[in-house]
C-alpha positions as CSV (number, residue, x, y, z in Angstrom):
1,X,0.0,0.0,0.0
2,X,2.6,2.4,-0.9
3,X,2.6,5.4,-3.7
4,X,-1.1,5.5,-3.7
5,X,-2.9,8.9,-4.9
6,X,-2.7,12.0,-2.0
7,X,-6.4,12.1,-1.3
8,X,-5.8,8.1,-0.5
9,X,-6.1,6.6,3.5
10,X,-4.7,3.7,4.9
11,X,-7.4,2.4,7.6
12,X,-8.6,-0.8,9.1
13,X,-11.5,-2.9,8.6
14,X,-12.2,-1.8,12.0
15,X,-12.4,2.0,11.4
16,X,-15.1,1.8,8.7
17,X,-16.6,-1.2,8.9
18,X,-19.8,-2.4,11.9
19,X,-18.2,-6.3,12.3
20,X,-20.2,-8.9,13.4
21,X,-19.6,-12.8,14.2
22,X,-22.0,-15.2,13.5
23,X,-23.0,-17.6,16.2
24,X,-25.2,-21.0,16.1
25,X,-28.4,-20.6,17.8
26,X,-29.0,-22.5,20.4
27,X,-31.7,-25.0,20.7
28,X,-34.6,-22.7,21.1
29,X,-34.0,-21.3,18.0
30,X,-35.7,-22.7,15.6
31,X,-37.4,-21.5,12.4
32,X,-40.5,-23.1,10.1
33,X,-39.1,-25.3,7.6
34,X,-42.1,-26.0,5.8
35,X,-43.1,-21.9,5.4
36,X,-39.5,-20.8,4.4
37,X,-38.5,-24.1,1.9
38,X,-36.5,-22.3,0.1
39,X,-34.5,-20.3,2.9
40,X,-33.9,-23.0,5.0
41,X,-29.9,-23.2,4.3
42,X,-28.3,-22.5,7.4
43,X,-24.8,-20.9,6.0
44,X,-21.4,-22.2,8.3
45,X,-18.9,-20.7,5.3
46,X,-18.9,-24.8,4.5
47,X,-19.9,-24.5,1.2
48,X,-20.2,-22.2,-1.6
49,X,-22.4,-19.0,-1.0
50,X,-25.9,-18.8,-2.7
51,X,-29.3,-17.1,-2.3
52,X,-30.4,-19.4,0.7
53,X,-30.5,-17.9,3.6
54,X,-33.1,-18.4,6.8
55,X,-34.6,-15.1,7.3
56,X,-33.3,-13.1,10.5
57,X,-37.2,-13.1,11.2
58,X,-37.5,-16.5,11.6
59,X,-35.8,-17.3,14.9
60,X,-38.4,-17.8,17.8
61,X,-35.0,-16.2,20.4
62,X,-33.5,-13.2,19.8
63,X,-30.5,-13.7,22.1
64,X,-28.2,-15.9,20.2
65,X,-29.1,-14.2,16.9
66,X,-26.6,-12.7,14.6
67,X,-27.7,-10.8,11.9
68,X,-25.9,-9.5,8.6
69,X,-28.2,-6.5,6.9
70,X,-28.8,-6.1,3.6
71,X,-26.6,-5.1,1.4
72,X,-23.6,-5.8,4.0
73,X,-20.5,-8.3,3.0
74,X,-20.8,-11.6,4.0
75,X,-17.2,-13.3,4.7
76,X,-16.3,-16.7,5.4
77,X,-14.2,-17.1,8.4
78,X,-13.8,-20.7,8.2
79,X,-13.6,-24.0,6.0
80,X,-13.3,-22.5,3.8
81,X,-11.7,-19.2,4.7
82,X,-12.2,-15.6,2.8
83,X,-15.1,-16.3,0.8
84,X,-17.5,-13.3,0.1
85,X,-20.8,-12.0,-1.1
86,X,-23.3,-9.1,-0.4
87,X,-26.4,-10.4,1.1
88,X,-29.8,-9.0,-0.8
89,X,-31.4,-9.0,2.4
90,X,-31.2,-9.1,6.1
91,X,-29.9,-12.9,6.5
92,X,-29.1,-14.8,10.2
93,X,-25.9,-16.0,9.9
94,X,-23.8,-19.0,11.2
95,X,-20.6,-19.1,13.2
96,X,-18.5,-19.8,10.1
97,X,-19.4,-16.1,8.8
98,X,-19.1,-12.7,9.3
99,X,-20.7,-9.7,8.2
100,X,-18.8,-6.2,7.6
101,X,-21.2,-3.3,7.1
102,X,-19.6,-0.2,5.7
103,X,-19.6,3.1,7.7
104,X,-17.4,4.8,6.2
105,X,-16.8,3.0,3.0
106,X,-18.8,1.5,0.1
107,X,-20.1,-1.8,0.8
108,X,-19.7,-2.6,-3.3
109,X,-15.7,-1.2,-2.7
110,X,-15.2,-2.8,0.0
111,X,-16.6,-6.0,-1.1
112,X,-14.3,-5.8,-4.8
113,X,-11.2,-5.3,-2.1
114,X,-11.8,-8.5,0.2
115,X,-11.5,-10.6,-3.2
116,X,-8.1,-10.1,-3.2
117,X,-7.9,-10.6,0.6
118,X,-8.4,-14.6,0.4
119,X,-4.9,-15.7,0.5
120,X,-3.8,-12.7,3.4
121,X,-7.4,-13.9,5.1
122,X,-5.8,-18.0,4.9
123,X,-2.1,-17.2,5.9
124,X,-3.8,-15.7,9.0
125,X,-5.4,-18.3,9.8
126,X,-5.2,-20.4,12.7
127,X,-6.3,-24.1,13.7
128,X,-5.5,-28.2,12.8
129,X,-8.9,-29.9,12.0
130,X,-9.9,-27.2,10.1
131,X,-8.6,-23.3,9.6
132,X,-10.5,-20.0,10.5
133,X,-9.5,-16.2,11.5
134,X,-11.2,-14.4,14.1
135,X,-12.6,-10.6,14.7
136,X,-8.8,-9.4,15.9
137,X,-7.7,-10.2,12.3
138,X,-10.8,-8.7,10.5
139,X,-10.6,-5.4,12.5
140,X,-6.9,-5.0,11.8
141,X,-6.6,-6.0,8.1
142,X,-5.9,-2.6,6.3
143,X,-7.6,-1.1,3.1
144,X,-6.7,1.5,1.1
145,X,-9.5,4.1,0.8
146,X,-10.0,7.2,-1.1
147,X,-12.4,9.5,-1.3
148,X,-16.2,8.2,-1.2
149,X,-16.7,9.8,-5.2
150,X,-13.8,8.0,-6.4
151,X,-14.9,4.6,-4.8
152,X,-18.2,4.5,-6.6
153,X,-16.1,5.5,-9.8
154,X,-14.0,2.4,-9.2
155,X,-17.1,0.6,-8.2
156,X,-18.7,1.5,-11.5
157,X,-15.8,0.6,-14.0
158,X,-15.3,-2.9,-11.8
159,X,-19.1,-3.5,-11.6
160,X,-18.9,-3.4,-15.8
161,X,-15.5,-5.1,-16.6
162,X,-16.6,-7.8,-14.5
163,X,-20.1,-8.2,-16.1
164,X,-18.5,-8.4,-18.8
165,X,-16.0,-11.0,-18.2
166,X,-18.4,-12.9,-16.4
167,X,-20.8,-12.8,-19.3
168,X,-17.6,-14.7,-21.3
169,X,-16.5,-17.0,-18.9
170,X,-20.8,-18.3,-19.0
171,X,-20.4,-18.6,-23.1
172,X,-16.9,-20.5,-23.1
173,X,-18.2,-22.8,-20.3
174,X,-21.2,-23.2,-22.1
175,X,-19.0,-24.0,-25.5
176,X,-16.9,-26.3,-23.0
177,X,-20.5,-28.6,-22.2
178,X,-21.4,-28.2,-26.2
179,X,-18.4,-29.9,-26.8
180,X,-19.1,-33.0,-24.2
181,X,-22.6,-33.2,-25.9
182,X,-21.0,-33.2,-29.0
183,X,-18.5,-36.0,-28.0
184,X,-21.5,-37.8,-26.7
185,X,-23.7,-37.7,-30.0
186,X,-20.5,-38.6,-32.0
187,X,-20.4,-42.0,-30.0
188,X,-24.4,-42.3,-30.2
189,X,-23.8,-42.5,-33.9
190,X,-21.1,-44.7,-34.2
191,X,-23.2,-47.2,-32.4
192,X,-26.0,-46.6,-33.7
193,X,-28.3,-46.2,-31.0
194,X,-32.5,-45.9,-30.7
195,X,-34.1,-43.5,-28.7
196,X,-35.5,-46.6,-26.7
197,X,-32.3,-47.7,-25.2
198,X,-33.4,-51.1,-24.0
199,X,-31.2,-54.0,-25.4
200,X,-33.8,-55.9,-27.5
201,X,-35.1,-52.1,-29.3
202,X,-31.4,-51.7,-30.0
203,X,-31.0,-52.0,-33.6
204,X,-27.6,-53.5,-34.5
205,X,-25.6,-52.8,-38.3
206,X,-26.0,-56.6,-39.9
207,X,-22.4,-58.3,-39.2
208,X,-22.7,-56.8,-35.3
209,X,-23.3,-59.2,-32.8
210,X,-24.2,-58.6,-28.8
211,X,-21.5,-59.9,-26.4
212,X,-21.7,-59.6,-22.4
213,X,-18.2,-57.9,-21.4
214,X,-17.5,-61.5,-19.5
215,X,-17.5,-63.3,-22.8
216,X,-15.0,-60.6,-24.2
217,X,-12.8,-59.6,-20.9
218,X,-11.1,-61.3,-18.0
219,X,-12.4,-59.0,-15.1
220,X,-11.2,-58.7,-11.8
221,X,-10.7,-55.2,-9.7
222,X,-7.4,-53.7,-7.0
223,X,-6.5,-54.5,-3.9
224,X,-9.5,-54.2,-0.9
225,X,-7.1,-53.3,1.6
226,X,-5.5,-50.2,1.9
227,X,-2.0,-50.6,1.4
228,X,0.8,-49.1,2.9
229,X,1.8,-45.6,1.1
230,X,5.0,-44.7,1.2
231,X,6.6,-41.0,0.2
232,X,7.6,-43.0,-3.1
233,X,7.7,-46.2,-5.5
234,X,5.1,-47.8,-7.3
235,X,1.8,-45.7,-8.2
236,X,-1.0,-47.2,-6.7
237,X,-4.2,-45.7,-8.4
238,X,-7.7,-45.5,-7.6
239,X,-11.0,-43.9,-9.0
240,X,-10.1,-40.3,-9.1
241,X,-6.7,-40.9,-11.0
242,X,-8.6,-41.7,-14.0
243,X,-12.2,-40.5,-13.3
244,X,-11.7,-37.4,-15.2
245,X,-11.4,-39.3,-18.3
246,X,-7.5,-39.3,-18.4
247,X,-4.6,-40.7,-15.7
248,X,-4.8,-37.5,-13.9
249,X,-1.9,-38.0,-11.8
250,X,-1.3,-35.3,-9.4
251,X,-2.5,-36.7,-6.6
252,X,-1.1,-40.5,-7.1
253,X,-0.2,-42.6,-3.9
254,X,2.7,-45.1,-3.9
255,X,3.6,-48.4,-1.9
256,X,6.6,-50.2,-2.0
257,X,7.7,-52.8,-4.9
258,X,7.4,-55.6,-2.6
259,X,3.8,-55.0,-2.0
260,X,3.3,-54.4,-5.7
261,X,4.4,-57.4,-6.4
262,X,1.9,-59.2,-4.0
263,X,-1.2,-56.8,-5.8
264,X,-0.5,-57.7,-9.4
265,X,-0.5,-61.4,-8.5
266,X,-4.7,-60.3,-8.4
267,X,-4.3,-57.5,-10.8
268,X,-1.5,-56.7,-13.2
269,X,-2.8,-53.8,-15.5
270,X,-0.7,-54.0,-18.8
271,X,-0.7,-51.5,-21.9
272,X,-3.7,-52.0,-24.2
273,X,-6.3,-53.3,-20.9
274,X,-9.2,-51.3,-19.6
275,X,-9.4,-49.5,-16.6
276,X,-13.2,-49.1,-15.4
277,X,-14.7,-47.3,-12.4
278,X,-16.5,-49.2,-10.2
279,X,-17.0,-47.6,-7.0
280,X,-18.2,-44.0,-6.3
281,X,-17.5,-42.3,-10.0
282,X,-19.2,-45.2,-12.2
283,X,-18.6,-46.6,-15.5
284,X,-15.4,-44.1,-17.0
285,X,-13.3,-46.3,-18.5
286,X,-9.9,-45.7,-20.1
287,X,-7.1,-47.8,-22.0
288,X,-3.7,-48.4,-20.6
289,X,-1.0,-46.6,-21.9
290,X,1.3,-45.7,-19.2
291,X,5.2,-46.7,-19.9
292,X,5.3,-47.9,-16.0
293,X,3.8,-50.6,-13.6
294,X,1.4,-49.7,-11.4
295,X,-1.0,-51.3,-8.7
296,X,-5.0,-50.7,-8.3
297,X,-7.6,-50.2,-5.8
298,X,-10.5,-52.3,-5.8
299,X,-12.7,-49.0,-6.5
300,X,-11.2,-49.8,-10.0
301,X,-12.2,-52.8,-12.5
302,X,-9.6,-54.6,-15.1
303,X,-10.5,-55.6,-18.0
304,X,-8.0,-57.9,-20.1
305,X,-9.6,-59.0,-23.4
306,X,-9.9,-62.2,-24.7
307,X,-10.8,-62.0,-27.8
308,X,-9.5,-60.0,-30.9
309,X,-10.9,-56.8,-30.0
310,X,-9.7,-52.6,-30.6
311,X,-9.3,-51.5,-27.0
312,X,-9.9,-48.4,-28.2
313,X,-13.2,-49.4,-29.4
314,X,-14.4,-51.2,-26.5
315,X,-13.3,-48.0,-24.3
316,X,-15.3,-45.7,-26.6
317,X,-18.6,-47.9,-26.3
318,X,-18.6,-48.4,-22.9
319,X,-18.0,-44.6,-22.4
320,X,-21.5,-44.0,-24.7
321,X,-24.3,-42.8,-23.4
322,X,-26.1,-46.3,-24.2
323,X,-23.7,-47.7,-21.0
324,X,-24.1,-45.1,-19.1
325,X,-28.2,-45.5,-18.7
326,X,-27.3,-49.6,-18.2
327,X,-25.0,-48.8,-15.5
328,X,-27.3,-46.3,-13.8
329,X,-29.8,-49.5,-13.6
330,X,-27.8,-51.7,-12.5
331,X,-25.7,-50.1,-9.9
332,X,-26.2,-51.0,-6.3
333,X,-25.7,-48.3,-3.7
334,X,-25.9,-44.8,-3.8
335,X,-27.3,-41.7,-1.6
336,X,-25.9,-42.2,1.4
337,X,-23.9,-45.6,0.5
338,X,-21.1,-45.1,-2.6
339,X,-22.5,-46.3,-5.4
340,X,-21.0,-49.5,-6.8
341,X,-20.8,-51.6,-9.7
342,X,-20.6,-55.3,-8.8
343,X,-18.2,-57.4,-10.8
344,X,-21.0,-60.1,-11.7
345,X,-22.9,-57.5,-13.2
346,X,-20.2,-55.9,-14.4
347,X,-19.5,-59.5,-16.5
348,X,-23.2,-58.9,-17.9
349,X,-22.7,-55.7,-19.6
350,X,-23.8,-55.9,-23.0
351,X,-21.4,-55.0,-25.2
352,X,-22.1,-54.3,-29.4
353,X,-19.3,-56.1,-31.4
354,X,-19.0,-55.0,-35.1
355,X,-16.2,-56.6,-37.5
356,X,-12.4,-55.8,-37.0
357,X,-12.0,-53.6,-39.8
358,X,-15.0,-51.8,-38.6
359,X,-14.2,-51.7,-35.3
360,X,-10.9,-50.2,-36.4
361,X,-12.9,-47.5,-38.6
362,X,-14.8,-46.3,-35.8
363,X,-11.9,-46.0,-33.1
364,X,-9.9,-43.9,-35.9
365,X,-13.1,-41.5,-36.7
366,X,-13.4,-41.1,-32.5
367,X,-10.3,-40.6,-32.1
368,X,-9.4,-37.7,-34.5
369,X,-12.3,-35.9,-33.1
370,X,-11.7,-36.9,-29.7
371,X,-8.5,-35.0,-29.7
372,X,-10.0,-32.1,-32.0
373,X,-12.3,-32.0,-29.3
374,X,-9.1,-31.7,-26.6
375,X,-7.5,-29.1,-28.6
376,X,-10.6,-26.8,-28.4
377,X,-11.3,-27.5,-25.0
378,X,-7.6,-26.4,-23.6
379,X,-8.1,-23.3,-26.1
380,X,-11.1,-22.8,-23.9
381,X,-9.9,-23.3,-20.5
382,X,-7.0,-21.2,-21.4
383,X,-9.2,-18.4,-22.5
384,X,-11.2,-18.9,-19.1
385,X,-8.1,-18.9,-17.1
386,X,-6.7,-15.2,-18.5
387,X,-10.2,-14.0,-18.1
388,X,-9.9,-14.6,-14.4
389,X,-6.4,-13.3,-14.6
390,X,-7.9,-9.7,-15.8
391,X,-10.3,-9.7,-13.1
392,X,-7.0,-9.9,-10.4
393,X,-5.3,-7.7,-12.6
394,X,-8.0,-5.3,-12.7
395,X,-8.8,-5.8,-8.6
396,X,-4.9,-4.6,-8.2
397,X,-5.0,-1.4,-10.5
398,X,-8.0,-0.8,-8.8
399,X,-6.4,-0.7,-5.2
400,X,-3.4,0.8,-6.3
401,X,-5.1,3.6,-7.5
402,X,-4.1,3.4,-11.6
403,X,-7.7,2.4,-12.4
């Protein structure tokens, strides 16, 4: 905060904002559920901020409750930390929250400032199980502030860039799910599908024939005991390293060769097998191309073919649409319970089985637009990405006073 404009301040939170901490009512304060259905979401800073809020007049006790007015900032002072919105009206809010309600200041400045507060708000932040600030930190966190005309000016250019950017982030996120749909209606004409997607009503091309995926496959699944991890060695994947539709490993564990070497005795994935998900994130499936050994988790099935068969065929159809709807019915689980695909069912899948040559055709067409498909969707991403760079870069002009 240094070499800002002469009419500029340096203040604290404290100085010109009213700060209150939310508090859980206690147990004689209660609201009506069935009158207020769609304010009944008692906000804790757990989860992400929306327009559900229990009305402050719905508390029967007045004692314990902690109000944020309207058009006052709402921060998140815990799991997860720094967090904000501007409430539309007077909300009762939960320990994990606080409200700042400018005195001196405009709420709609102050509220563009604390969005580039989140990492100062989590490096002040104490705890183990989970982190949080309290008031002392929110009172003393400095803002610069100039004059009240020359905040609404800021307010006003902000308010626009960022309706503007947000308007393009919602069209390239919107081109991002066009191209999923279009990925999906690729593979529903490759294989030919009906709009009645039972099994019988599925009109095959003639030289197709229906196989199960046990006549086809060897299946089997990981480990079901957690191994051992160790800081390195052999990667030991599960459902999230490959439920994004790629080996996404950023996150991968590791156990030691030895215990490797007792795991692939059940399960040995090698280059050109299937990995499916089983447990929790159902039915992606992906070919094995990694250039190392690895070990699995039993959330994860294995699927070694028998036959001649294009992996990259078999990966495609059971990634279609047609799967999808015959693994949502026969999935066991779910709610409460992860949802899970048995391996005996898992043997029963029906699987469509054209000729060689055709099922080398199709893989070859999917292919070339699956990665066309990759290429555009990075392009997008990317695009998304330097928008929300402008935003910060526009936040620090802003509060540097060189907007």
């Amino acid at each position: 905060m240094t070499n800002l404009p002469q009419s500029w301040e340096i203040k604290t939170l404290e100085e010109v904002c009213e700060v209150v901490m939310g508090q859980s009512p206690n147990g004689n304060c209660i609201f009506d559920k069935d009158k207020n259905k769609d304010l009944i979401e008692f906000h804790q800073g757990k989860i992400a901020f929306s327009d559900k809020y229990i009305n402050e007049s719905n508390f029967v006790t007045s004692d314990v409750r902690k109000v944020a007015k309207e058009n006052s900032i709402v921060l998140s002072v815990r799991a997860p930390v720094g967090e904000v919105n501007i409430t539309t009206k007077d909300i009762a809010i939960g320990r994990g929250l606080c409200s700042l309600n400018g005195v001196k200041i405009n709420n709609n400045f102050l509220f563009f400032y604390l969005l580039t507060l989140k990492k100062y708000f989590n490096d002040n932040s104490t705890g183990s199980t989970f982190k949080a600030i309290n008031m002392k930190v929110i009172k003393e966190t400095k803002i610069p502030l100039p004059p009240l005309k020359e905040q609404e000016r800021i307010v006003g250019i902000l308010d626009e860039s960022f309706a503007n950017i947000d308007e393009s982030i919602k069209n390239l996120e919107q081109d991002l799910l066009n191209l999923d749909e279009l990925m999906q209606s690729a593979l529903q004409k490759a294989f030919n599908p009906l709009k009645d997607k039972s099994k019988e009503n599925y009109q095959l091309p003639q030289g197709w024939e229906w196989k199960s995926l046990g006549e086809i496959c060897y299946i089997t699944d990981g480990t079901h005991k957690t191994p051992q991890y160790k800081e390195n060695g052999i990667p030991f994947l599960s459902v999230k390293n490959i439920s994004k539709g790629f080996f996404d490993l950023s996150d991968v564990k590791y156990i030691s060769l030895e215990e490797h070497n007792k795991l692939i005795k059940r399960a040995k994935p090698e280059f050109g097998d299937i990995l499916i998900c089983r447990i929790g994130t159902l039915g992606k499936a992906i070919k094995v191309c990694l250039e190392f050994e690895f070990s699995i988790f039993v959330s994860l099935g294995l699927l070694k073919p028998k036959i001649s068969i294009i992996s990259d065929y078999l990966v495609y159809f059971l990634n279609s649409h047609f799967i999808e709807i015959w693994i949502n019915n026969n999935k066991v689980g779910g709610g409460t319970h992860a949802a899970k695909l048995n391996l005996s069912v898992l043997e029963k899948c029906p699987i469509a089985i054209p000729p060689l040559k055709e099922q080398e055709q199709i893989a070859s067409y999917l292919d070339e637009l699956s990665l066309n498909i990759k290429v555009l969707k990075e392009n997008y991403k990317t695009q998304i990405k330097d928008y929300e760079e402008l935003k910060k870069s526009l936040l620090k002009k802003a509060f540097e006073g060189r907007l």
